[in-house]
BAKOL-371538 format. One line per field, with one value per residue (C-alpha): residue number from 1; residue in one letter; z, x, y. Coordinates in Angstrom, 1 decimal. Example, Ala and Ser with C-alpha at 12.3 -4.5 7.8 and 13.67 -1.06 7.14 Angstrom:
% BAKOL-371538
k: [1; 2];
r: [A; S];
Z: [7.8; 7.1];
X: [12.3; 13.7];
Y: [-4.5; -1.1];
END
This chain:
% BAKOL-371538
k: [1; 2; 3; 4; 5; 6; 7; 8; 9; 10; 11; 12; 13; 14; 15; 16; 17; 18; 19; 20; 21; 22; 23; 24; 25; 26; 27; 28; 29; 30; 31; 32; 33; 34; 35; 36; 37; 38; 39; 40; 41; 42; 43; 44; 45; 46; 47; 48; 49; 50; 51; 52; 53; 54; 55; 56; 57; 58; 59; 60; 61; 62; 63; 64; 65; 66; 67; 68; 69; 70; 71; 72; 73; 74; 75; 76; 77; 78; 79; 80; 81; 82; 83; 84; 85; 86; 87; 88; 89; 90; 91; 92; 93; 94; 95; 96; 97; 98; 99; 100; 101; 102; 103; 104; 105; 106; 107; 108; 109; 110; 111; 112; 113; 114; 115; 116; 117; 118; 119; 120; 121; 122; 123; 124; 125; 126; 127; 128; 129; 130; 131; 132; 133; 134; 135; 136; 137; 138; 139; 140; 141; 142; 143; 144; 145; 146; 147; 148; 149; 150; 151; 152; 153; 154; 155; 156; 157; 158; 159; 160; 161; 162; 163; 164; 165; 166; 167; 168; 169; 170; 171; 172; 173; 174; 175; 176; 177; 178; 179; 180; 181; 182; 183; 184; 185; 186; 187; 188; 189; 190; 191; 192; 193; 194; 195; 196; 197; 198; 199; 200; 201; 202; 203; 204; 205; 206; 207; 208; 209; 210; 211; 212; 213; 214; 215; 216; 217; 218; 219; 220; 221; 222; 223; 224; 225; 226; 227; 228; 229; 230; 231; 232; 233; 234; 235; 236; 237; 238; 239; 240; 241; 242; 243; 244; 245; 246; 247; 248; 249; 250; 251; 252; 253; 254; 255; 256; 257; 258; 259; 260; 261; 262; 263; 264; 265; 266; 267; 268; 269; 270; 271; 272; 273; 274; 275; 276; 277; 278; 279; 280; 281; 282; 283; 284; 285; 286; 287; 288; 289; 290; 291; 292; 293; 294; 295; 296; 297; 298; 299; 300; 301];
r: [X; X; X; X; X; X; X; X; X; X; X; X; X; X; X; X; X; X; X; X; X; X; X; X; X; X; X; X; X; X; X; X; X; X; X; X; X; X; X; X; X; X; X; X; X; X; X; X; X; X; X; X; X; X; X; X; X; X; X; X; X; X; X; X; X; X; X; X; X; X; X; X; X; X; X; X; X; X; X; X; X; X; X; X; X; X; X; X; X; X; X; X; X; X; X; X; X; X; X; X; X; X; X; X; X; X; X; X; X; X; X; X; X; X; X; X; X; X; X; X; X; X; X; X; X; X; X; X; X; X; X; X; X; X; X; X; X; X; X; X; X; X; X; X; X; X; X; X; X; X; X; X; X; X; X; X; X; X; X; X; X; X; X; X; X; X; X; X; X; X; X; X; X; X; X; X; X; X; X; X; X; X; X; X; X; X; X; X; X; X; X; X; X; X; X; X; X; X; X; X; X; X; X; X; X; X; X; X; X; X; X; X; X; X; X; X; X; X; X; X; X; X; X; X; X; X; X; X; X; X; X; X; X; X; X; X; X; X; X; X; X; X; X; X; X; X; X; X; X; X; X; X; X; X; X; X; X; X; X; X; X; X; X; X; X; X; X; X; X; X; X; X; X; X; X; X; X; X; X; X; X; X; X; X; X; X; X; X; X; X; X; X; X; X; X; X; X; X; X; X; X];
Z: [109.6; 106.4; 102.9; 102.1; 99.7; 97.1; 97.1; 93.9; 94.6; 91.8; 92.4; 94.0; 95.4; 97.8; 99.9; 97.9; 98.0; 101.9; 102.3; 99.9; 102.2; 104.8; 103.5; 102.2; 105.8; 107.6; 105.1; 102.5; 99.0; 96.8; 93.0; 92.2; 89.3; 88.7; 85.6; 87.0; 87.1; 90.2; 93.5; 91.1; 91.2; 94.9; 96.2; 94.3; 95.4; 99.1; 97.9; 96.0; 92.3; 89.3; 87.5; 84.0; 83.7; 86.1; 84.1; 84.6; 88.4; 88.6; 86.9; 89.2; 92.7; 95.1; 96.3; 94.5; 96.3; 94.2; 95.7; 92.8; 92.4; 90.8; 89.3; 85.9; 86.6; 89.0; 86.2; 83.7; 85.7; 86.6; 84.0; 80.3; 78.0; 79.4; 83.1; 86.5; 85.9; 82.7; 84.0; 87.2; 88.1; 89.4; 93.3; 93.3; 96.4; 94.7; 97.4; 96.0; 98.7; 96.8; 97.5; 94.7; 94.4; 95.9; 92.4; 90.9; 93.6; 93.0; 89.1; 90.0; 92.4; 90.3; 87.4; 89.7; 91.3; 87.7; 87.1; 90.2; 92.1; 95.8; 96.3; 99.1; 99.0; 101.8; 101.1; 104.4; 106.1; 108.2; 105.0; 104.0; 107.8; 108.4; 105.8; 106.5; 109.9; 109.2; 111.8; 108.7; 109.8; 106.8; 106.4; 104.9; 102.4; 101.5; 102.9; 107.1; 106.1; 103.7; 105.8; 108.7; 106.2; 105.1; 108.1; 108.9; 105.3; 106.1; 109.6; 108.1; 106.4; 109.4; 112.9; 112.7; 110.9; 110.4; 109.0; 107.6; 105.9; 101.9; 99.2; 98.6; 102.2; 102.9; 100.4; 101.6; 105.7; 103.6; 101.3; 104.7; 106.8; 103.6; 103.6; 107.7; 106.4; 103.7; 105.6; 108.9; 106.8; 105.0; 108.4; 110.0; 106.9; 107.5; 111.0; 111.4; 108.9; 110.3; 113.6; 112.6; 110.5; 113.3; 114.9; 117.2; 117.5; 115.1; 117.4; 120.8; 118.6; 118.2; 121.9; 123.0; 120.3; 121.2; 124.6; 123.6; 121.6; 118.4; 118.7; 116.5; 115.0; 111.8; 113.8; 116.1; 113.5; 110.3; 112.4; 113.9; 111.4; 108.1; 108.2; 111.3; 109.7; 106.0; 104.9; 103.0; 100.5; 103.4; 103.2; 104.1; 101.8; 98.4; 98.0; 94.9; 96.6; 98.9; 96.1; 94.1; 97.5; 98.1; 94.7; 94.8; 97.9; 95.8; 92.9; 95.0; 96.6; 93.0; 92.3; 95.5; 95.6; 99.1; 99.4; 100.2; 100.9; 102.3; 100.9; 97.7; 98.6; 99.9; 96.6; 94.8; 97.2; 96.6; 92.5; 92.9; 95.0; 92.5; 89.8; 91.2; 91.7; 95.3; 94.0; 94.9; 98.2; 101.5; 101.6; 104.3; 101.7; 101.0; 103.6; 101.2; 99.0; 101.6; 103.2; 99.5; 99.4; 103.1; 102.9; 106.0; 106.3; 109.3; 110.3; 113.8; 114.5];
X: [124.7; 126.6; 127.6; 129.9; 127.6; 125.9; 122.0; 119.9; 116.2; 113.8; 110.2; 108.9; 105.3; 103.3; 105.9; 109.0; 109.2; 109.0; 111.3; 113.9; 113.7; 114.5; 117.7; 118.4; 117.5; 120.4; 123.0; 123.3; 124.8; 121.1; 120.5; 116.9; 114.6; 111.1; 108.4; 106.9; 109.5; 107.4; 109.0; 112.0; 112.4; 111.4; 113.9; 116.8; 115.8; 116.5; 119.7; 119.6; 120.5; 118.1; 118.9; 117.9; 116.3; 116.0; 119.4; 121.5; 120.3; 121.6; 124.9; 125.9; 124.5; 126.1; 123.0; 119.8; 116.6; 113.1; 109.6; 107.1; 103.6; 103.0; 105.1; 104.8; 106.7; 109.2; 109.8; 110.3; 112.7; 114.7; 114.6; 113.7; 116.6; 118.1; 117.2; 118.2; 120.1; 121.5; 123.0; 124.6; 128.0; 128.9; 128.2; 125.9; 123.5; 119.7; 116.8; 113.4; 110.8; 107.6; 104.6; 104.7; 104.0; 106.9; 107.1; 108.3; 110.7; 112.9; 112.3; 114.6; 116.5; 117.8; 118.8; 120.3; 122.3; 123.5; 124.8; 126.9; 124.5; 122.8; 119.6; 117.1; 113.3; 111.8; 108.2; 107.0; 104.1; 103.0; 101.8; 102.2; 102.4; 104.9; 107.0; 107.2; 108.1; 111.1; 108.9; 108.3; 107.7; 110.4; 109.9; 113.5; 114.2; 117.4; 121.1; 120.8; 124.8; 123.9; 120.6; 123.0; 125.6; 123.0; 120.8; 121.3; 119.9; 116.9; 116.4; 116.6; 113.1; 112.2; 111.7; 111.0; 113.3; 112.5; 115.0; 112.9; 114.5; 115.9; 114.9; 111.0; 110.0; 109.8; 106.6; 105.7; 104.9; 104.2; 100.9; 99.8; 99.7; 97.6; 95.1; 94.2; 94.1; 91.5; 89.6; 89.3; 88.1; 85.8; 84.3; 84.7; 82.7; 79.8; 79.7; 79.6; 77.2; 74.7; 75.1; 73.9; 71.2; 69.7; 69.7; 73.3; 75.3; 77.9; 80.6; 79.4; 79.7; 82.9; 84.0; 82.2; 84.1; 87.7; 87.7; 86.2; 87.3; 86.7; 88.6; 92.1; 94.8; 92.5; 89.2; 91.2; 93.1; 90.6; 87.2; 87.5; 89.8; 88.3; 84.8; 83.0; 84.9; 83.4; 86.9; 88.1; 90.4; 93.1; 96.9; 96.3; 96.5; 95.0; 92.3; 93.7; 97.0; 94.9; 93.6; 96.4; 97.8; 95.3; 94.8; 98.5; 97.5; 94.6; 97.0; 99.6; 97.4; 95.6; 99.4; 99.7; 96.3; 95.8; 91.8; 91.1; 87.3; 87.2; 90.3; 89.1; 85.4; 87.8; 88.9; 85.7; 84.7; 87.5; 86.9; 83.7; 84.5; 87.3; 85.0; 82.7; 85.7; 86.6; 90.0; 91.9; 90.5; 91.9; 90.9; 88.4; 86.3; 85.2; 82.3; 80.5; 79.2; 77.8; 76.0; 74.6; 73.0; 71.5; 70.9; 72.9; 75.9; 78.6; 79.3; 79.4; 76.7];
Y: [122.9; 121.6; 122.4; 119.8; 118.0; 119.8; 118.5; 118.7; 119.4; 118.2; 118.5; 121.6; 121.0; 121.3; 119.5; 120.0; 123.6; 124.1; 120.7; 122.5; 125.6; 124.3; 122.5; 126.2; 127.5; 124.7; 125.8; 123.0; 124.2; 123.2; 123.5; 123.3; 122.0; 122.1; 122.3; 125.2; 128.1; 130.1; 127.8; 127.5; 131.6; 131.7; 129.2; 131.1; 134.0; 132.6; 131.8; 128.5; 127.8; 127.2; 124.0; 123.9; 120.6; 117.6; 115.9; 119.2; 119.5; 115.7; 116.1; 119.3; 117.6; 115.0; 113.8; 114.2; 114.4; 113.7; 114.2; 113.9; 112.9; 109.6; 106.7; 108.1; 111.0; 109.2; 106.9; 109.7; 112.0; 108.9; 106.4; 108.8; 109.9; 112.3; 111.5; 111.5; 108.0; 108.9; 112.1; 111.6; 110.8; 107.5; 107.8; 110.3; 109.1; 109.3; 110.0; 109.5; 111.0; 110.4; 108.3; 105.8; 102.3; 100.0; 97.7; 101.0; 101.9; 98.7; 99.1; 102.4; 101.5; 98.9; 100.7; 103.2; 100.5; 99.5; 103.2; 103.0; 105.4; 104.3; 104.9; 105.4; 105.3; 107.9; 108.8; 111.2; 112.0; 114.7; 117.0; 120.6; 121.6; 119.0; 119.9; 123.8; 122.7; 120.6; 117.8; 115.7; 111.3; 109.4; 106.1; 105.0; 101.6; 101.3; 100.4; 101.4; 102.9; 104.6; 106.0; 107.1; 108.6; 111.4; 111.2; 114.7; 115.9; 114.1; 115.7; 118.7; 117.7; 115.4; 115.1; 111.5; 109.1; 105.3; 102.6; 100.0; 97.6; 97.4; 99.4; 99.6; 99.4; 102.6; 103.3; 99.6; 101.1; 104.5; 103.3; 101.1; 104.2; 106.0; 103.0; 103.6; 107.6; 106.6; 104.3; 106.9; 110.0; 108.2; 106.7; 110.3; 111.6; 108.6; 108.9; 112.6; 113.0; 110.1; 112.1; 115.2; 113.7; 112.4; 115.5; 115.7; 119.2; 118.5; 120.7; 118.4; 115.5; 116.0; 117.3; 113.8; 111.8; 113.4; 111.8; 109.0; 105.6; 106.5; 109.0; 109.7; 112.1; 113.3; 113.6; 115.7; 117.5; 117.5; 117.6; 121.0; 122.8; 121.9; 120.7; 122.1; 125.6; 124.2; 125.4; 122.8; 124.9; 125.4; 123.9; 120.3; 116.9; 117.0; 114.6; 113.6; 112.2; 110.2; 109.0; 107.8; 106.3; 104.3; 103.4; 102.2; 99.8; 98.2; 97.7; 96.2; 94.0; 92.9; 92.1; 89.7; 88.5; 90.1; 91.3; 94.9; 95.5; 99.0; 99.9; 99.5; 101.2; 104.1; 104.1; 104.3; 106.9; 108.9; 108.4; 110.0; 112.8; 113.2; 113.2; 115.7; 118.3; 118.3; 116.2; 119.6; 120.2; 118.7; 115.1; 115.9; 117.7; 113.8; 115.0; 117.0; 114.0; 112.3; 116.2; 116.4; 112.3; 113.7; 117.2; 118.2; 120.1; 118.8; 122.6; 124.3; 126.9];
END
C-alpha cells in the first residue's frame, strides 16, 4: 500500500471506474475526472477527490492515468488547449491505458516528452471482470525504468504486467490480441450457428467443442455465459470497442501496406451488427445476425 504519489484518474468507464477503485481500495491519494459526474460522485464518495476538468486533475496529480475510448478523445484530453500536456507540471509521469491506434500514441508521447513529462502507453485486457478484480493483463510501451518505477500502481489494476519495448508497443501487442478476438467470435458465431442449423444440440456442441481443438478462452467463456443464456446485455466487452479495435488494425495495416482479409471482413461484420444496434451489447451478441440470415437461435434448451 502507498500514498506517496498523488494519481489523477481521467476517464471513468466501464473499465476506468472499477480500475480507479481499486487504486482507492490499496491506499493511493487519487483525484478524479470524468464527463459524466455519476462514477465521478461514486468514487469520491469512497474517498477520492473530484477534479474539475481533465487540466485541473493533471495539474494537482503526480502521475496521471487516462483510459478513454478512441484516439479522438485521447488526443483531445492530452493534446487541446487546456489539456493534459498543457497543464501538468514538468515530471508528472503520464499513463495512457486506452486501446488506441499506436500512430497516435507516439503523436502524444512526443509532445509529452517535449513538456518534460514521461509517458507510458498500457492499453489492458481482461474486460470489465478483469478490471473489478485488480487481475487486469497490461501490455506496457515505454522506458522499462520508468515501468518498474510505478509498477506497483499498475498491479494495483493488474495481475499481469508486460514490458514490451518503447513507447507505442504496448497498443501494437494490444490491437494484435483484438484482431485474434475479432476473428474467433466471428468464427464462434459461424460455426455455432451452422451446427445447430444442421440439426446439433447447441449445449453438446459446445461440451464436445471445449475438449476438443477448436476449442479457446471466448468459446469457453462467451459460449456458455452469453449466448447459449441469449443474455447478451451482461457486463462483458461492448461490441462497439471490438469494433473500433479492430478497425484500428485495418488502418494500421492500410498505413503499412500489410493485407488483412478477415480482419477486415471482421470488421465489416462488426459494422453491420453495429448498424443494426447490437454495438452496445457484449461482442458476442455478433451471433444474432447470423440466427436471423438462418432462422435459428444458438440457445440451450
Amino acid at each position: 500500500m502507498s500514498s506517496q504519489k498523488r494519481i489523477g484518474f481521467i476517464g471513468l468507464g466501464a473499465m476506468g471506474k472499477p480500475m480507479a477503485k481499486n487504486l482507492l481500495n490499496a491506499g493511493f491519494e487519487l483525484v478524479v475526472y470524468d464527463i459524466n459526474p455519476d462514477p465521478v460522485k461514486a468514487l469520491v464518495s469512497s474517498g477520492a477527490e473530484a477534479g474539475e476538468s481533465a487540466a485541473e486533475t493533471a495539474a494537482v496529480a503526480d502521475v496521471v492515468i487516462t483510459i478513454l475510448p478512441e484516439c479522438e478523445h485521447v488526443k483531445t484530453v492530452y493534446l487541446g488547449e487546456n489539456g493534459i500536456i498543457q497543464s501538468a507540471g514538468r515530471g508528472t509521469v503520464l499513463i495512457d491505458m486506452s486501446s488506441i491506434a499506436p500512430h497516435t500514441t507516439k503523436l502524444v508521447a512526443a509532445e509529452a516528452e517535449d513538456r518534460g513529462c514521461p509517458f507510458m502507453d498500457a492499453p489492458v485486457s481482461g474486460g470489465t471482470v478483469g478490471a473489478e478484480k485488480g487481475s487486469l493483463t497490461i501490455m506496457v510501451g515505454g522506458d522499462e525504468a520508468l515501468l518498474e518505477a510505478h509498477r506497483n500502481i499498475l498491479e494495483t489494476m493488474g495481475k499481469t504486467i508486460y514490458h514490451l519495448g518503447p513507447v507505442g508497443m504496448g497498443e501494437t501487442v494490444k490491437m494484435i490480441n483484438q484482431i485474434l478476438v475479432g476473428i474467433n467470435i466471428m468464427g464462434i458465431a459461424e460455426a455455432f450457428t451452422l451446427g445447430v442449423k444442421l440439426g446439433a444440440d447447441p449445449q453438446v456442441l459446445y461440451e464436445v467443442i471445449r475438449t476438443s481443438s477448436g476449442n479457446s478462452f471466448l468459446i469457453d467463456g462467451r459460449v456458455p455465459n452469453y449466448i447459449l443464456k441469449g443474455d447478451f446485455d451482461q457486463p462483458g466487452f461492448a461490441l462497439n470497442l471490438l469494433r473500433k479495435d479492430v478497425g484500428l488494425a485495418v488502418e494500421s495495416a492500410k498505413m503499412h501496406s500489410v493485407p488483412l482479409f478477415l480482419a477486415g471482413q471482421v470488421f465489416q461484420y462488426l459494422t453491420m451488427a453495429s448498424a443494426s444496434g447490437l454495438g452496445g451489447k457484449d461482442m458476442s451478441s455478433v451471433i444474432q445476425l447470423m440466427e436471423q440470415v438462418t432462422g435459428v437461435e444458438v440457445r440451450s434448451k
